[in-house]
C-alpha positions in Angstrom: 18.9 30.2 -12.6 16.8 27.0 -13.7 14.9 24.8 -11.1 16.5 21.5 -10.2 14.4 18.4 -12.2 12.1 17.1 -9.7 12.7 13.3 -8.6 11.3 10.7 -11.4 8.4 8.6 -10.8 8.9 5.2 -8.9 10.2 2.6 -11.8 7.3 -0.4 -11.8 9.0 -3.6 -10.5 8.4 -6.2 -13.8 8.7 -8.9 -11.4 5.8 -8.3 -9.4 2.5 -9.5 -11.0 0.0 -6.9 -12.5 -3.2 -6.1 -10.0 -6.5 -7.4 -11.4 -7.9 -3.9 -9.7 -6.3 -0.8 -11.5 -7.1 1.0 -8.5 -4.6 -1.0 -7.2 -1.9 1.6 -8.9 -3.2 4.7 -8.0 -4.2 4.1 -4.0 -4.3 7.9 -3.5 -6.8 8.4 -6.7 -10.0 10.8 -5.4 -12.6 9.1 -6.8 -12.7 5.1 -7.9 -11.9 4.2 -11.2 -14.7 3.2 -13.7 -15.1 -0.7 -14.0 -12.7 -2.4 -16.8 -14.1 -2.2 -20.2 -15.3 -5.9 -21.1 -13.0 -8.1 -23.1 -15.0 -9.7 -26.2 -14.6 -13.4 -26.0 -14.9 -16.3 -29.2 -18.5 -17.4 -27.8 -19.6 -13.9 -27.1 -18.0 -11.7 -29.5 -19.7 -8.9 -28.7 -22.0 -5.9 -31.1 -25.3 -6.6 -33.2 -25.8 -10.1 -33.7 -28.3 -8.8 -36.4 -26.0 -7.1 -38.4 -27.3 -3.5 -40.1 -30.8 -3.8 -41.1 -31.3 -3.4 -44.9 -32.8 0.0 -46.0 -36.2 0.2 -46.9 
């Protein structure tokens, strides 16, 4: 005999706004999540502003 499906996950509400702090979603996580990556902006695109330096 096959063991019953167990229940499915709690369906996220779409009308309830999205937490700023992912740790928001997972309260019972055992250690904190790492810091959100940083978004690249227009004025601060992010990378080597120098470019690849030319080979010798």
């Amino acid at each position: 005999m096959v063991a019953p499906l167990p229940e499915p996950e709690p369906v996220l509400d779409p009308s309830q706004p999205v937490p700023d702090d992912p740790a928001e979603l997972l309260p019972d996580a055992a250690e904190p999540l790492p810091p959100a990556p940083i978004e690249a902006t227009p004025d601060d695109p992010g990378g080597d502003p120098g470019g690849v330096p030319e080979p010798a």
